[in-house]
C-alpha positions as CSV (number, residue, x, y, z in Angstrom):
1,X,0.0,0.0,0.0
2,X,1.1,3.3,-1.1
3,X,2.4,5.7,2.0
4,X,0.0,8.7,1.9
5,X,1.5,12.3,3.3
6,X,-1.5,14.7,3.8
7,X,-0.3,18.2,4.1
8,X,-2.6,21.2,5.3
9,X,-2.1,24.8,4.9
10,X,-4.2,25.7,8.6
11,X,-5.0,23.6,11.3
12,X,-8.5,24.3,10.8
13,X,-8.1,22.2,7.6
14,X,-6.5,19.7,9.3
15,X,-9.4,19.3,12.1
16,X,-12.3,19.9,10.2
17,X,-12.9,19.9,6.6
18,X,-15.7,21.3,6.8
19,X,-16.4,25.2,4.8
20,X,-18.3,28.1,6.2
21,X,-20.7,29.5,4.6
22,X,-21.9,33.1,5.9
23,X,-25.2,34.3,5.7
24,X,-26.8,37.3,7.5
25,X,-30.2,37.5,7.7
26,X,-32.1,40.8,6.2
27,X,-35.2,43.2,7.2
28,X,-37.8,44.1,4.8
29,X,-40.0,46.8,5.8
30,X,-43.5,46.4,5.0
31,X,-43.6,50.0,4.2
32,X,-41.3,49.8,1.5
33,X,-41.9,49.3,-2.0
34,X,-41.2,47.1,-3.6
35,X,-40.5,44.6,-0.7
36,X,-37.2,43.0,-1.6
37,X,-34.0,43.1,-0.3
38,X,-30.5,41.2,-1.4
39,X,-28.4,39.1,0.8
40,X,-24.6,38.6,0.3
41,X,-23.4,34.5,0.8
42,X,-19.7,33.7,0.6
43,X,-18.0,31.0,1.2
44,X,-14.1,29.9,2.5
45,X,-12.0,27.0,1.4
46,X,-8.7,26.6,3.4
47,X,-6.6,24.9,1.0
48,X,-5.5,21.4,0.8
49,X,-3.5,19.0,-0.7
50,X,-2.6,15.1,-0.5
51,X,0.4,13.5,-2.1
52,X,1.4,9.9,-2.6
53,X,4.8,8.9,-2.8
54,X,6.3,5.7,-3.3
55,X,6.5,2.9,-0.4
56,X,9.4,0.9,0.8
57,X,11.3,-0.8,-2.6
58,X,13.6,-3.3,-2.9
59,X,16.3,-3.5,-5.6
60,X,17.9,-6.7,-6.8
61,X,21.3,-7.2,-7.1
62,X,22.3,-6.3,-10.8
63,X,19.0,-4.6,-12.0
64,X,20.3,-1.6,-13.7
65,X,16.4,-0.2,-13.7
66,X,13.9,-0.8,-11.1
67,X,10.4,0.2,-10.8
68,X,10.0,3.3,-8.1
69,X,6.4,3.7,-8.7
70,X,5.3,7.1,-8.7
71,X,4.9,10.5,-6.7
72,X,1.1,12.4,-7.4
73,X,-1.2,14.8,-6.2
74,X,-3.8,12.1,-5.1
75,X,-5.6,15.3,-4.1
76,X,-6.1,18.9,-4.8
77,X,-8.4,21.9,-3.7
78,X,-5.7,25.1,-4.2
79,X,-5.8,28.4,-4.1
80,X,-5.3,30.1,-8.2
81,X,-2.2,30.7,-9.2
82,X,-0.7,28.0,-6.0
83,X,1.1,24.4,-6.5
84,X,2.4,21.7,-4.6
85,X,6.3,21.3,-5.4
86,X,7.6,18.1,-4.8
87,X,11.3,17.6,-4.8
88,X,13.5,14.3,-3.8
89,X,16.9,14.3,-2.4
90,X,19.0,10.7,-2.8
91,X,22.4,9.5,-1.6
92,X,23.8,6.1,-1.9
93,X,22.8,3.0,-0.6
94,X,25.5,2.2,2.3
95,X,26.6,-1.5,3.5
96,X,24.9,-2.1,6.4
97,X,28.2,-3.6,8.2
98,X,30.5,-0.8,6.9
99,X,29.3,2.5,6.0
100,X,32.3,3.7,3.6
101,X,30.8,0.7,1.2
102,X,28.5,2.3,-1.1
103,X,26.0,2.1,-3.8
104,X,25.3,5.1,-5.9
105,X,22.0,5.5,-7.2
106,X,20.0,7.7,-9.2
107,X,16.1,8.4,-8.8
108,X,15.0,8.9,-12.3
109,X,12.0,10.0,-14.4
110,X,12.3,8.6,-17.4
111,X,15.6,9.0,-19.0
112,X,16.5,12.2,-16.9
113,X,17.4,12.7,-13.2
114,X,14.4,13.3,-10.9
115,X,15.0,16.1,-8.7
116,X,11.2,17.3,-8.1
117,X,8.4,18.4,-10.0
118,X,5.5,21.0,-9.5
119,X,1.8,19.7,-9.6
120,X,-1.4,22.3,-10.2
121,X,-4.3,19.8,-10.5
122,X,-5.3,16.6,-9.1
123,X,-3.7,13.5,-10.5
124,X,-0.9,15.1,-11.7
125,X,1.8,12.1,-11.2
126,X,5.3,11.2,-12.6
127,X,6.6,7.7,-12.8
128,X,9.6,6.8,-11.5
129,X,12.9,4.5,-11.4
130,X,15.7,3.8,-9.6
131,X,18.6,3.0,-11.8
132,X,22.1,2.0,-10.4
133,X,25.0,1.7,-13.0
134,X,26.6,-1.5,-14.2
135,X,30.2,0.1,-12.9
136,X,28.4,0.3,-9.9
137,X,27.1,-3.0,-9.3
138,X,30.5,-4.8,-10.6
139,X,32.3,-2.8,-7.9
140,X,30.1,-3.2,-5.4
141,X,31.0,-5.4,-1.9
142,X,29.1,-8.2,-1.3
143,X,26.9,-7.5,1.7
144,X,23.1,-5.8,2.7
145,X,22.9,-2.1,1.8
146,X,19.8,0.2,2.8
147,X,19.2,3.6,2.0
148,X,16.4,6.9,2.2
149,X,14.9,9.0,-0.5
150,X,13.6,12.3,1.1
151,X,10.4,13.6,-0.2
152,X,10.0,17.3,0.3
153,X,6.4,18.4,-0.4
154,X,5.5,22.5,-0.1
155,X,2.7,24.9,-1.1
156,X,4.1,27.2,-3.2
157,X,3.1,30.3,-5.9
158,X,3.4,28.6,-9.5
159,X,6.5,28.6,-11.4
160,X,6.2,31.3,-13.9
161,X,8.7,30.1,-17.2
């Protein structure tokens, strides 16, 4: 199952996500004519914003490519002209007995480096792998290695090219 991160902009959002609606109520005199009268309604959403990045993977010895899944915006109610940036920071996958043995790696999005993206509407996703050079692999120790891929996720005003 995919790991879910749910980010909210206020901790009203967070509580309740629930809107306001404001209505005031209005007099009509019966000595006015016509009888009518207007009545302003608004109504507040506090943004938010869910984002589903990939769970725990495993990469087998050798596998130049492996399957990463994906990161999206499994959920979207912005503000205009806001996004949800998403970047990823990756190291090395380090030998479990003996740090200084490493494994580079590269999180990747297609046949370029993935180092985040920016999403304006729901479903917005990018598919990802994890590739890992051959020169890697053949000079690689033998061993278990483990690393982290950090996925920063903020509210942001959009990217103007």
């Amino acid at each position: 199952m995919k790991k879910k991160v749910l980010f909210t902009l206020s901790a009203a959002a967070m509580i309740c996500s629930m809107s306001v609606i404001g209505v005031s109520a209005a007099t009509i005199d019966q000595d006015s004519n016509p009888k009518s009268a207007d009545t302003d309604i608004s109504v507040e959403i506090s943004p938010s914003y869910a984002v589903t990045i990939p769970e725990d993977t495993e990469i087998v010895f050798g596998d130049t490519k492996t399957d990463f899944d994906s990161v999206e915006l499994s959920q979207a109610q912005l503000e205009v002209g806001k996004s949800v940036k998403v970047s990823v920071e990756a190291g090395a996958l380090a030998n479990t007995d003996d740090e200084t043995k490493t494994i580079p790696y590269t999180v990747m999005a297609g046949d370029a480096e993935f180092t985040g993206a920016e999403y304006t509407a729901e479903g917005q996703s990018t598919d990802l792998t994890l590739a890992v050079t051959r020169d890697a692999w053949d000079s690689a120790y033998a061993g278990t290695y483990e690393g982290t891929v950090t996925f920063t996720i903020s509210y942001e005003n959009v990217t103007t090219p």
